[in-house]
N, CA and C atoms as an extended XYZ file, in Angstrom:
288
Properties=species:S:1:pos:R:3:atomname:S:1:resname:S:1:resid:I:1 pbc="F F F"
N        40.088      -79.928      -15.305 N   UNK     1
C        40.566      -81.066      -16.051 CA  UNK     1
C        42.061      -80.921      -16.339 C   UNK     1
N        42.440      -80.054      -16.769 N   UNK     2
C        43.768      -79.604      -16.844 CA  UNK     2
C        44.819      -79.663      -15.663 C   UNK     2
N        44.572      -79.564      -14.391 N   UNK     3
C        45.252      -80.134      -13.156 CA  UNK     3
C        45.602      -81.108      -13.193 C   UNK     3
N        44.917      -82.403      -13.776 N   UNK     4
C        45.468      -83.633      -13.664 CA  UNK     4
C        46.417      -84.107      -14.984 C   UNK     4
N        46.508      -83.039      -15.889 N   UNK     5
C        48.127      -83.436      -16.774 CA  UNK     5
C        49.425      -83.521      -15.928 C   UNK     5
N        50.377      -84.799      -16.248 N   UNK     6
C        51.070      -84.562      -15.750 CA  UNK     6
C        52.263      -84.290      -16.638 C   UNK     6
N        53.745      -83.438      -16.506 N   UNK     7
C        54.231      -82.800      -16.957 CA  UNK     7
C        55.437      -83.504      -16.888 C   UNK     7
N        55.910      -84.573      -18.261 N   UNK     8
C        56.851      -85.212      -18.763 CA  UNK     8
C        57.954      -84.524      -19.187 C   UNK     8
N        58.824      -84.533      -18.953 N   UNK     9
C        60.044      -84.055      -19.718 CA  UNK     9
C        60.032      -84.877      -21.296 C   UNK     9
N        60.091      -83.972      -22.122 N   UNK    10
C        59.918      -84.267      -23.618 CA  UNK    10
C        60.721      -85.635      -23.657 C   UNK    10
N        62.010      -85.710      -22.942 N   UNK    11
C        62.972      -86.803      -23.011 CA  UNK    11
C        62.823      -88.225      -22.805 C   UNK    11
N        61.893      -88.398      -21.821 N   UNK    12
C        60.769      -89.098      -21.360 CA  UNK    12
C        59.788      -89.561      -21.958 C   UNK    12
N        59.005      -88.917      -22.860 N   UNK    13
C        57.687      -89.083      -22.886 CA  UNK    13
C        57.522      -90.634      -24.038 C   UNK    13
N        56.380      -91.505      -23.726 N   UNK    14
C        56.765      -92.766      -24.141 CA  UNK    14
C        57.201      -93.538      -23.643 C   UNK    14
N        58.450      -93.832      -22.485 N   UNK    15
C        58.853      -94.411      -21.398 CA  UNK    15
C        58.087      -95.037      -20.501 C   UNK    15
N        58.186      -96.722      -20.681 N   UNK    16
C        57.522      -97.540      -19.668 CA  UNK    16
C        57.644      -96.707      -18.195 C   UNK    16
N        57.311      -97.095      -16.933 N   UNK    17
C        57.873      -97.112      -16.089 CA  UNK    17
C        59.057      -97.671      -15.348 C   UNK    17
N        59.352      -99.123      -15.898 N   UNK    18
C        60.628      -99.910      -15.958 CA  UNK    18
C        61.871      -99.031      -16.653 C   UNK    18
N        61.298      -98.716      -17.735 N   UNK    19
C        62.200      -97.499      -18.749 CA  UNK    19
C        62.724      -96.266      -17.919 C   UNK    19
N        61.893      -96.041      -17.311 N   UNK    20
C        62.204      -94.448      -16.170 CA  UNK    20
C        63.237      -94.752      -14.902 C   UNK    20
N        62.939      -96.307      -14.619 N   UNK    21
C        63.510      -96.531      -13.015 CA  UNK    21
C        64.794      -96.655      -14.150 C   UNK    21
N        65.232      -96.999      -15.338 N   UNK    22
C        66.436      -97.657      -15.606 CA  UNK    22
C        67.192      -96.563      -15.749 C   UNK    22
N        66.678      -95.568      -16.015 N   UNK    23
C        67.170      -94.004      -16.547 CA  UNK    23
C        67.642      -93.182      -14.999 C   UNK    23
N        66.786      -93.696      -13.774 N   UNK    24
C        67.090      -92.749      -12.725 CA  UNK    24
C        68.443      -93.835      -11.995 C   UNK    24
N        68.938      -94.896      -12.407 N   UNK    25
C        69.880      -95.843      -11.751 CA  UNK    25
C        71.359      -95.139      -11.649 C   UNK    25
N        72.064      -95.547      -10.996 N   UNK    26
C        73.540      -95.249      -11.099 CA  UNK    26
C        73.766      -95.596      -12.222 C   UNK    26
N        74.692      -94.536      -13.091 N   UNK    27
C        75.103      -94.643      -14.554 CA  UNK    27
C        76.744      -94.379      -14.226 C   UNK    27
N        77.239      -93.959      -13.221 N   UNK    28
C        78.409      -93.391      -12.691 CA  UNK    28
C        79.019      -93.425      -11.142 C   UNK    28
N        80.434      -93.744      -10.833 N   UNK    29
C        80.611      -93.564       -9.268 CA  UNK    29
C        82.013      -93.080       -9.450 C   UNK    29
N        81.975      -92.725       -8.278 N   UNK    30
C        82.980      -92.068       -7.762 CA  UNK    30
C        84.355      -93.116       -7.132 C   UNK    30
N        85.317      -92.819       -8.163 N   UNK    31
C        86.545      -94.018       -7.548 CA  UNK    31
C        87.375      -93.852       -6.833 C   UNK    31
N        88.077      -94.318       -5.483 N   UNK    32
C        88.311      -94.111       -4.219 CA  UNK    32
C        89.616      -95.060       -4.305 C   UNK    32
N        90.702      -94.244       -3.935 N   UNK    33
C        91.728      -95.253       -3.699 CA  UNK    33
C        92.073      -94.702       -2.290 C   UNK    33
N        91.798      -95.582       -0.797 N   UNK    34
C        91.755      -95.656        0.481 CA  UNK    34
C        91.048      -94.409        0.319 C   UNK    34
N        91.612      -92.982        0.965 N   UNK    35
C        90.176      -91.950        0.830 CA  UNK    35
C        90.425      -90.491       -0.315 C   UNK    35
N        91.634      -91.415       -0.801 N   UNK    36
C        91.500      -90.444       -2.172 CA  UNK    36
C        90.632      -90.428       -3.517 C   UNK    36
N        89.979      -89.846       -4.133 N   UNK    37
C        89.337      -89.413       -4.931 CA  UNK    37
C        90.417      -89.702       -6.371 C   UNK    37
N        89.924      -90.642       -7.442 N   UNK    38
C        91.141      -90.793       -8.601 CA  UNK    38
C        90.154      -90.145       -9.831 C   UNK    38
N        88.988      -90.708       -9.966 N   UNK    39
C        88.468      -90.329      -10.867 CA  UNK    39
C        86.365      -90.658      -10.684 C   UNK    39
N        86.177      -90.821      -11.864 N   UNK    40
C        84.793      -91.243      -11.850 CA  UNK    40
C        84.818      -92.709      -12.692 C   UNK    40
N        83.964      -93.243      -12.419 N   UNK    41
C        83.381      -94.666      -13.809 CA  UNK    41
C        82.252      -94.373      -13.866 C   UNK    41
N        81.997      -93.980      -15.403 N   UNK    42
C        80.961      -93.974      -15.778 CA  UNK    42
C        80.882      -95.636      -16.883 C   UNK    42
N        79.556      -96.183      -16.443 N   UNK    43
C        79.094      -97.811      -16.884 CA  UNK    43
C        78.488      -96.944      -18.606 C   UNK    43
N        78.716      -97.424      -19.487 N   UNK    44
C        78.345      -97.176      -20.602 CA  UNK    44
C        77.254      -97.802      -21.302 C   UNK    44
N        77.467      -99.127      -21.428 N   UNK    45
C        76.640     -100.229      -21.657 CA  UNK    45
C        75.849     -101.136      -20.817 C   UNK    45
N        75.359     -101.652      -20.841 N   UNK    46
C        74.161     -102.804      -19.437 CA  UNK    46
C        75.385     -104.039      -19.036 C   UNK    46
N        76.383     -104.222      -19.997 N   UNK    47
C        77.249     -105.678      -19.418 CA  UNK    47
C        78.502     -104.773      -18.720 C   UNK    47
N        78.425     -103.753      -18.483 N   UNK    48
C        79.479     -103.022      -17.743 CA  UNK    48
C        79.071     -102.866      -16.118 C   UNK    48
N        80.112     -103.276      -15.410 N   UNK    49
C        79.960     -103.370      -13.872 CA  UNK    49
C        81.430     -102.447      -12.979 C   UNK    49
N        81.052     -101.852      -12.599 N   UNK    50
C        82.032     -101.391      -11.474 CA  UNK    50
C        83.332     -101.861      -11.536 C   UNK    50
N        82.948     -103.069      -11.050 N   UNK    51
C        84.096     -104.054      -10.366 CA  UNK    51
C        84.959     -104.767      -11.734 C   UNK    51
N        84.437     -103.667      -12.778 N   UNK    52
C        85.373     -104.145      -13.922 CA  UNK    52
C        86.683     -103.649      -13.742 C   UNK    52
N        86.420     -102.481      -12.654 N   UNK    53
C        87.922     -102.059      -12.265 CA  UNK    53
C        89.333     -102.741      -11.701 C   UNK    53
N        88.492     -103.670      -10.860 N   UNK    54
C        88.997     -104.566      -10.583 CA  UNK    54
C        89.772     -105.461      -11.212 C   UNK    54
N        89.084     -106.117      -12.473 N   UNK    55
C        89.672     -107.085      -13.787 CA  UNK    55
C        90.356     -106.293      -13.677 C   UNK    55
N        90.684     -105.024      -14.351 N   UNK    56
C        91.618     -104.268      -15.022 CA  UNK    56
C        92.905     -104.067      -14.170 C   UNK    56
N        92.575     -103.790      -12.944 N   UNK    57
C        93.837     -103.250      -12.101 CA  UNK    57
C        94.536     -104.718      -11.734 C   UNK    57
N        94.232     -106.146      -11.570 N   UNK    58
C        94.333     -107.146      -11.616 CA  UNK    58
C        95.617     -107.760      -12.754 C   UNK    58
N        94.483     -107.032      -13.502 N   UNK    59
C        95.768     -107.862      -15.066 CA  UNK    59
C        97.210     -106.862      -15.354 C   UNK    59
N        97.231     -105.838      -14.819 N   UNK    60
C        98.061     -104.563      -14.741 CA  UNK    60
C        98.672     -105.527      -13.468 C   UNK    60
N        98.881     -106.288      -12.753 N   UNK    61
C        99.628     -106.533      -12.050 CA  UNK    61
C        99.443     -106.339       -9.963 C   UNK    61
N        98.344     -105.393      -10.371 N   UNK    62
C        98.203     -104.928       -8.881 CA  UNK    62
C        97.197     -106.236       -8.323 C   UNK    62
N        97.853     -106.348       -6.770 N   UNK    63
C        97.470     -107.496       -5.736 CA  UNK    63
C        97.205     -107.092       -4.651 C   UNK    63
N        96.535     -107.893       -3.531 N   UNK    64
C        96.458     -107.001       -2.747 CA  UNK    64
C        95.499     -105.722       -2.544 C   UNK    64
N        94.127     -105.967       -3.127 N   UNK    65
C        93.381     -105.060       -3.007 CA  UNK    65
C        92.367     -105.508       -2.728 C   UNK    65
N        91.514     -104.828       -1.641 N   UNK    66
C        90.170     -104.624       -1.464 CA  UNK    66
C        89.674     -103.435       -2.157 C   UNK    66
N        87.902     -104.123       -2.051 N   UNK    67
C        86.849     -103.294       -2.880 CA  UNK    67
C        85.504     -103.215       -1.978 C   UNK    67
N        84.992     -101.854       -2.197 N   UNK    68
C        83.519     -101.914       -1.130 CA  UNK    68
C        83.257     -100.521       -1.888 C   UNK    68
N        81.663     -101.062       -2.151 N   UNK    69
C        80.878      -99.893       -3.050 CA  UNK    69
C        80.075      -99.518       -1.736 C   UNK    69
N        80.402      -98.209       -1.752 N   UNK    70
C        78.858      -97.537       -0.890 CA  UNK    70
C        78.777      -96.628       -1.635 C   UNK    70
N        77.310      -96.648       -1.840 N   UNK    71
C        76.746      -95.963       -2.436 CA  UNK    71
C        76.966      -95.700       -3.991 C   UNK    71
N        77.571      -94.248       -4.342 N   UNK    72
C        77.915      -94.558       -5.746 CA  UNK    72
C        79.596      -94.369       -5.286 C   UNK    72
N        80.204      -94.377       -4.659 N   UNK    73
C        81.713      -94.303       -4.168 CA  UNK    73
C        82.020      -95.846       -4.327 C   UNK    73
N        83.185      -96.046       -5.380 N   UNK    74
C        83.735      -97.330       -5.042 CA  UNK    74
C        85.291      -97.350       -4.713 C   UNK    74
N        85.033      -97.546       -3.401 N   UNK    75
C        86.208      -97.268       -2.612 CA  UNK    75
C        87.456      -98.959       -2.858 C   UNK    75
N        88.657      -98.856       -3.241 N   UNK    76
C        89.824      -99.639       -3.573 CA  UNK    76
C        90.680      -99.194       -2.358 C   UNK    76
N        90.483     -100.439       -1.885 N   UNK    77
C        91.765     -100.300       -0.276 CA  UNK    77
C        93.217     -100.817       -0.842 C   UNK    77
N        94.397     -100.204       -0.344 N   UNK    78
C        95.594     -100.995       -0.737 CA  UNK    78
C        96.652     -100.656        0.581 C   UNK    78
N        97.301     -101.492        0.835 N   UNK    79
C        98.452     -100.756        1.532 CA  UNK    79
C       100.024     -100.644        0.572 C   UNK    79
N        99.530     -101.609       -0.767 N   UNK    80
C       101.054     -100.864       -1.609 CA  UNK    80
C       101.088      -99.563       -2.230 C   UNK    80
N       101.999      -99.751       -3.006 N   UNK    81
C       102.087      -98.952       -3.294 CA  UNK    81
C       101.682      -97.796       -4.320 C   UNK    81
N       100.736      -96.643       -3.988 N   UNK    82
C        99.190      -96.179       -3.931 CA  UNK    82
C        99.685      -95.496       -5.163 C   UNK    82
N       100.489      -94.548       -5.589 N   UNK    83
C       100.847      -93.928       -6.562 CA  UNK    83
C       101.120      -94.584       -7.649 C   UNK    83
N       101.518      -95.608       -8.222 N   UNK    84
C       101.213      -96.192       -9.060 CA  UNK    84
C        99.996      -97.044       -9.451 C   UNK    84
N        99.152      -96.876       -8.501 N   UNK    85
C        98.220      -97.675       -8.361 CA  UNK    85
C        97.105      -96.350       -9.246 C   UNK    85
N        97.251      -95.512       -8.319 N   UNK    86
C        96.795      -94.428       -8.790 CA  UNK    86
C        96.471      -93.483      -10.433 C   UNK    86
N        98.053      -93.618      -10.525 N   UNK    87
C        98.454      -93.036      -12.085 CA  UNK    87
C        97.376      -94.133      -12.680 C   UNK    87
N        97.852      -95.307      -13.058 N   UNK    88
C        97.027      -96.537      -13.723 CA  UNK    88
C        95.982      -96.414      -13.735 C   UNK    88
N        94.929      -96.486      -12.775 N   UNK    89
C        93.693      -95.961      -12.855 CA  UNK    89
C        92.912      -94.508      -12.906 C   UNK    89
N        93.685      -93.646      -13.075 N   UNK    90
C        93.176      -92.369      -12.939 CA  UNK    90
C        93.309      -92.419      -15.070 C   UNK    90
N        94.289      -93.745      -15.377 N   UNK    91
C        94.394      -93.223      -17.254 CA  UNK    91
C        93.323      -94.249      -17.227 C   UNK    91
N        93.056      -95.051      -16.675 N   UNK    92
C        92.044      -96.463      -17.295 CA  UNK    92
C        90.535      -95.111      -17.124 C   UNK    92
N        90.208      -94.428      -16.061 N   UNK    93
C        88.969      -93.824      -16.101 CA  UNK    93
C        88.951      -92.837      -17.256 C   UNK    93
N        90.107      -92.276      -17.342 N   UNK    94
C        90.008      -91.052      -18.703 CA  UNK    94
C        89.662      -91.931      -19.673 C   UNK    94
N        90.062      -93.137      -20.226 N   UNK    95
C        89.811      -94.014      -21.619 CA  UNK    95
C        88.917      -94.559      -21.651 C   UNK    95
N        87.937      -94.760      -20.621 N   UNK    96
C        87.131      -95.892      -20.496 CA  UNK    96
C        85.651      -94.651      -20.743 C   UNK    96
């Protein structure tokens, strides 16, 4: 009888199954400016999206950019100029 307990992480226990898939989701990605590595985004709240990076680097002035998530990598294409592009978002991920 004891074989068929199954063995919850205390953290867990109580958790719909909807509750569990929401817990195993991307909470974080990896941010990519062409194939450099700037920082991470971690989503904090449920109305937080990725591509908030976007708004942000937008109103800072930067144009001229593509965006493509694979996977948890969200890769920012630019051909300007990358180092300032860079600095800017490498402080928006530390604050955010």
């Amino acid at each position: 009888m004891r074989d068929n307990i199954v063995n919850t992480p205390p953290f867990l226990m109580g958790l719909s199954t909807a509750e569990e898939n929401i817990k195993n989701t991307h909470d974080s990605y990896d941010v990519y400016v062409n194939e450099d590595f700037v920082g991470k985004k971690v989503l904090v709240t449920q109305t937080e999206k990725v591509d908030d990076i976007m708004d942000f680097l937008k109103r800072q002035g930067f144009t001229n950019l593509n965006a493509r998530l694979d996977g948890d990598h969200f890769v920012i294409e630019t051909n300007d100029d990358q180092g300032s592009l860079k600095e800017t978002l490498s402080t928006y991920l530390k604050i955010r």
